[in-house]
VOMARKE-573032 format. One record per residue (C-alpha): z, x, y. Coordinates in steps of 0.5 Angstrom, whole numbers, padded with zeros to 4 digits, always signed. Each point is the difference from the previous one (the first is absolute). Layout:
BEGIN
ZXY...
***
This chain:
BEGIN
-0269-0184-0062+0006-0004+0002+0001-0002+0008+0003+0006+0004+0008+0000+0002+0002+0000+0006+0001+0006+0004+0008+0000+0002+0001+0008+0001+0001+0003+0006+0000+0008+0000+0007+0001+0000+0001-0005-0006-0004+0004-0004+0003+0006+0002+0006-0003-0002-0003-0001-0007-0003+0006-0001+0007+0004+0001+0004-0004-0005-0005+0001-0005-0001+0008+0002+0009+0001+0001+0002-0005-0004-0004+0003-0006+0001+0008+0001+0006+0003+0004+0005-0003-0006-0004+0001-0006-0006+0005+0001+0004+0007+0003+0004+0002-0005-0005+0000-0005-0005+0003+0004+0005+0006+0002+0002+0001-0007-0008+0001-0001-0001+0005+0006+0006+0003+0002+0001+0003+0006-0008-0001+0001+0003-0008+0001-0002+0000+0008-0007+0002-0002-0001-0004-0005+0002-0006+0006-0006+0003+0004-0004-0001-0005+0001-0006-0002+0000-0002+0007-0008+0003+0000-0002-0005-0005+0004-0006+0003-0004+0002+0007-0007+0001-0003+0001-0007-0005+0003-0004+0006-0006+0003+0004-0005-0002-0005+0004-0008-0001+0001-0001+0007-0009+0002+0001-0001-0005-0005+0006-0005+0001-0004-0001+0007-0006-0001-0002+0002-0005-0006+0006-0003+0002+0001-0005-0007+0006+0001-0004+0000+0004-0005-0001+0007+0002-0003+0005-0003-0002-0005-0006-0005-0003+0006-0002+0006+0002-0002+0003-0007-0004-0005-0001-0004+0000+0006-0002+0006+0001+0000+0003-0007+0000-0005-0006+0004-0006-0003+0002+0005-0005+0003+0004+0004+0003-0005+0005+0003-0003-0007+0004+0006-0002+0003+0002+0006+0001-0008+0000+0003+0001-0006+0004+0006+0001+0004-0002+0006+0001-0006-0003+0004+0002-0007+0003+0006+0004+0004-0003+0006+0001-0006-0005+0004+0005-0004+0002+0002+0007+0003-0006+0002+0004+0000-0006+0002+0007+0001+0003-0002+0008+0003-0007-0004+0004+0005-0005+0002+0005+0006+0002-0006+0005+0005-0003-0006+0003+0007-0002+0002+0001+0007+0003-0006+0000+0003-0002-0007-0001+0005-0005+0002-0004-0006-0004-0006+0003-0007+0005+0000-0004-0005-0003+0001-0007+0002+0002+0002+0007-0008+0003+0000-0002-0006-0003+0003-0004+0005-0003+0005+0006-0007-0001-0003+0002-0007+0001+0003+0000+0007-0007+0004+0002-0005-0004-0003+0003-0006+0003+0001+0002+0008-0007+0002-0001-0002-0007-0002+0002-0001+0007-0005+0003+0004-0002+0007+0002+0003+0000+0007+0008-0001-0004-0002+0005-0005-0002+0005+0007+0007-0002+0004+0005+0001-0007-0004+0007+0000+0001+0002+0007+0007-0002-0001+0001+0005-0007-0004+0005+0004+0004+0001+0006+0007+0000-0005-0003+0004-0005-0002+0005+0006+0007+0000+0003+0002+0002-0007-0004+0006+0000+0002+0003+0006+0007+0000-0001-0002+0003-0006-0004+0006+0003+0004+0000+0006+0006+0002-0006-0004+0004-0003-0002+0004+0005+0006+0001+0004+0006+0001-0006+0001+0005-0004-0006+0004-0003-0002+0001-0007+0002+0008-0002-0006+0003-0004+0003+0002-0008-0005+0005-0002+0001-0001-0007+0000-0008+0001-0006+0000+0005-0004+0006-0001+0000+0000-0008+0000-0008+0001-0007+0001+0003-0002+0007+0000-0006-0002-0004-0003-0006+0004-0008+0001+0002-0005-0004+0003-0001-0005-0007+0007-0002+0003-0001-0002+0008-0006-0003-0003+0003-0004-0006+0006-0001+0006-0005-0002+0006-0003-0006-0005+0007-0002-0002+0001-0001+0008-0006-0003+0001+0003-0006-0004+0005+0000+0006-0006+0000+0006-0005-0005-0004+0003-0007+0005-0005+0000+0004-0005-0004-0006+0005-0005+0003-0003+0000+0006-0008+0000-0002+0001-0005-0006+0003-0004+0006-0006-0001+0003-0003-0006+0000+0007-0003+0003+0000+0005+0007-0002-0001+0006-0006+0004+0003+0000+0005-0006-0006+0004+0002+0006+0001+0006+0006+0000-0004+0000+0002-0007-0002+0008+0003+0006+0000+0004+0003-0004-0004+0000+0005-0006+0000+0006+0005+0008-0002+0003+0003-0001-0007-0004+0006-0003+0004+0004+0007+0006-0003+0000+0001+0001-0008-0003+0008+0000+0006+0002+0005+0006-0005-0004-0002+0004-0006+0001+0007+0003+0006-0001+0004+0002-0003-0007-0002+0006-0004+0003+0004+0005+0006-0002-0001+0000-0001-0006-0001+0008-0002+0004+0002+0005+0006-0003-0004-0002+0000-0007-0005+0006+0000-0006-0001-0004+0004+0000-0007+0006-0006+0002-0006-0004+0003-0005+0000-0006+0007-0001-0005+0002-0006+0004-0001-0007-0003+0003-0002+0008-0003+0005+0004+0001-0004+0007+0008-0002-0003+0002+0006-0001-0003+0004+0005+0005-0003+0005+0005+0001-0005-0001+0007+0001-0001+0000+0007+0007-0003+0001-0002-0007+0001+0002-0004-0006+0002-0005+0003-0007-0002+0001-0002+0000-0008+0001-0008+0001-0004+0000+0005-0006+0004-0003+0001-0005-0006-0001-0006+0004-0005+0003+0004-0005+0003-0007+0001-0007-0003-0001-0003+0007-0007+0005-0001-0002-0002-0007+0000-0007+0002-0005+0001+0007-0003+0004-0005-0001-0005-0005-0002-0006+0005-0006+0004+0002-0003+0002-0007+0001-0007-0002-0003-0002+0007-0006+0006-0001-0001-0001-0008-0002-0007+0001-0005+0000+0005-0005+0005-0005+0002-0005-0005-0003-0004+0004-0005+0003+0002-0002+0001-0007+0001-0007-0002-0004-0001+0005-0006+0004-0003+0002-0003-0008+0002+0007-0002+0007-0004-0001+0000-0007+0000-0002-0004+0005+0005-0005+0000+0004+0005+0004-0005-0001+0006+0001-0007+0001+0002-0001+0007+0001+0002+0007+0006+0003-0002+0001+0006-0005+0007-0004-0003-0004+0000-0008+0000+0007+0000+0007+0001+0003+0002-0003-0005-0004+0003-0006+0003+0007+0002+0007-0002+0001-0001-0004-0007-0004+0007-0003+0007+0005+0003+0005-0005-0003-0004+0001-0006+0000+0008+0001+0007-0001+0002+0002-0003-0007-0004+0004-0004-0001+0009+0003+0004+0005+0001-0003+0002+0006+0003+0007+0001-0006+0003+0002-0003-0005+0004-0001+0005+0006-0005+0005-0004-0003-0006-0003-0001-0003+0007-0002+0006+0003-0006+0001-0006-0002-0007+0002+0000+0000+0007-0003+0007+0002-0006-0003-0005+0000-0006+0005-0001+0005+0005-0004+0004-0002-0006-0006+0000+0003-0001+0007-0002+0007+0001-0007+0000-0003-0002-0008+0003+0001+0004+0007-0005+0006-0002-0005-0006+0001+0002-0002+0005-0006+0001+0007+0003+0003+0007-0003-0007+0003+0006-0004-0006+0005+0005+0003+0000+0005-0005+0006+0006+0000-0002+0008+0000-0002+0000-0007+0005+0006+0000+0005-0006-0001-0003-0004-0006-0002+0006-0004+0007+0004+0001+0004-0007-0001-0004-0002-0007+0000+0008-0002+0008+0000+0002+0001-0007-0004-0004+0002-0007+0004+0007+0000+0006-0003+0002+0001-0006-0005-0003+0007-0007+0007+0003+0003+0004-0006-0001+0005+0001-0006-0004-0001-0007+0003-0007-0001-0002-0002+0006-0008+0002-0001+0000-0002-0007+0003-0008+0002-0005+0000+0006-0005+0002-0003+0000-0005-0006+0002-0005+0006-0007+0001+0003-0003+0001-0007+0002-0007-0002-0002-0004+0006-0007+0004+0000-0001-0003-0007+0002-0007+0002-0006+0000+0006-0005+0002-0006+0002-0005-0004+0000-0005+0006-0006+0002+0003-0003+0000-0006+0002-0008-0003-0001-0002+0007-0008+0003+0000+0000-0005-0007+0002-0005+0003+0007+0000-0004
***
């Protein structure tokens, strides 16, 4: 195993990491196919949604504290229930939020030059990957920045929302819209917004890089988890205040037009600066959170060692901005929120069952907590669309395959 990287964090720096991850990553994307999934049934699906964030973010934090090296749940998984496990959390994390760094790169360049969507992604990527390799500390500061933005941004969007004209009910448009809307609906709608919830990986991948972790990582995951849950309601509100449950699900710009429909489009190009400014915090942070388990992984050769060498993690860095250039050029990345969502609800999943192991003396949660986090989490990643479970799943069943094989040759000595 290489040396241990230096502890730069504070409590507010991973806080601010964790926030661009989660708003960043949601609020423009996730509402509107959520609330076409549950309807009216959109705050509930919030809740429930919010319940698996809590429960997965109690499991991390236990667990962050008691092995603070990077790599999160890729460490834990295979501390306390094997390397197989730990390899496929590892491996879902890695190839789901690599395509999700694709996805925010795609979403930064469509607010900002439509026409220019690819290049302009790439060039992102690009940007990132290289203020990364300048320090963690840079990469904290530039997020604090897009944060507080971003946060202003939100609020004149909620405060247009909930002060400007309301939405009036059409019952042939709402009623009919979603009339039939059941529990398979708030369920396939709480997994898609969990993508928006799931930031706070961030902060436990981070963990070798923060200062008194056993202290910081809880609090730290706990502020942003808080800080995220009462954003999103106050936008969802909002929301569905102006453009009903069937205008929020049809809109391709949710957070855009519900200012227009509230009598404040003078502030559509704000809440275009303000989703690419987002998408690009959001952005920052995958890179930042996908690298470090590359590095935990290469560290253990369940990916090439190479990437380990040193005291920084600038080879993985690199690898991952290469991999999500690579996916740039080649995938349409359309259903990158479901695929993602399959991926990272797997990964916390074995979150959730690592802290099942864990004693009282080790800091262990109510056991309420792990064993209602992984239930949630297995319910919720079956009731993605179909796409969604078939692409993941075979995701999964590929780097399952690739860990035989590897396990295999190297007993061989090959």
């Amino acid at each position: 195993m290489g040396e241990g990287l230096a502890r730069r964090l504070g409590t507010s720096d991973a806080v601010a990491v964790g926030l661009s991850a989660m708003i960043g990553a949601g609020v423009f994307s996730a509402f509107a196919p959520a609330a076409s999934a549950a309807g009216p049934w959109l705050l509930a699906a919030l809740a429930l949604a919010a319940v698996v964030a809590y429960c997965n973010a109690t499991s991390s934090a236990r667990l962050a504290a008691l092995y603070p090296e990077s790599g999160g749940t890729y460490v834990y998984g295979r501390r306390r229930l094997g390397p197989l496990w730990g390899y496929l959390a590892g491996w879902g994390f890695t190839v789901g939020k690599t395509a999700s760094c694709a996805a925010m790169a795609l979403t930064f360049a469509a607010y900002v030059a439509p026409a220019l969507a690819r290049p302009l992604a790439i060039a992102a990527v690009v940007g990132v990957t290289v203020l990364n390799l300048y320090g963690v500390r840079r990469s904290a500061m530039a997020a604090r920045v897009m944060v507080a933005f971003v946060l202003a941004v939100l609020a004149a969007v909620v405060a247009a929302g909930l002060l400007g004209t309301p939405h009036t009910p059409s019952p042939i448009g709402d009623q009919q819209a979603f009339g039939g809307h059941d529990v398979w609906g708030v369920l396939q709608a709480a997994g898609l917004l969990f993508f928006a919830f799931a930031g706070y990986a961030r902060i436990a991948t981070l963990g070798e890089e923060v200062r008194d972790p056993s202290r910081t990582i809880p609090r730290a995951i706990g502020l942003a988890l808080g800080v995220t849950l009462v954003v999103y309601v106050l936008v969802a509100l909002a929301a569905l205040r102006t453009l009903g449950a069937a205008g929020l699900g049809a809109s391709e710009a949710p957070l855009a037009d519900v200012v227009g429909a509230s009598g404040a489009g003078r502030l559509r190009p704000v809440v275009g600066v303000g989703a690419a400014v987002a998408a690009l915090g959001a952005l920052l942070a995958l890179v930042l959170g996908v690298s470090r388990t590359v590095l935990a992984m290469a560290r253990n050769h369940d990916l090439p060692a190479v990437l380990a060498a040193g005291r920084t993690p600038r080879r993985a860095e690199v690898a991952v901005g290469v991999a999500v250039v690579i996916l740039l050029l080649a995938a349409d990345l359309r259903g990158a929120i479901g695929f993602s969502s399959f991926g990272v609800l797997g990964y916390y999943a074995v979150a959730n069952a690592s802290a099942l192991t864990l004693s009282r003396a080790e800091g262990a949660p109510p056991r309420v907590i792990p064993v209602l986090g992984l239930v949630l989490c297995l319910v919720l990643a079956a009731t993605l669309p179909l796409e969604s479970v078939v692409a993941g799943a075979a995701v999964f069943a590929v780097g399952a395959a690739v860990w035989v094989i590897r396990t295999r040759a190297w007993r061989r000595g090959v």
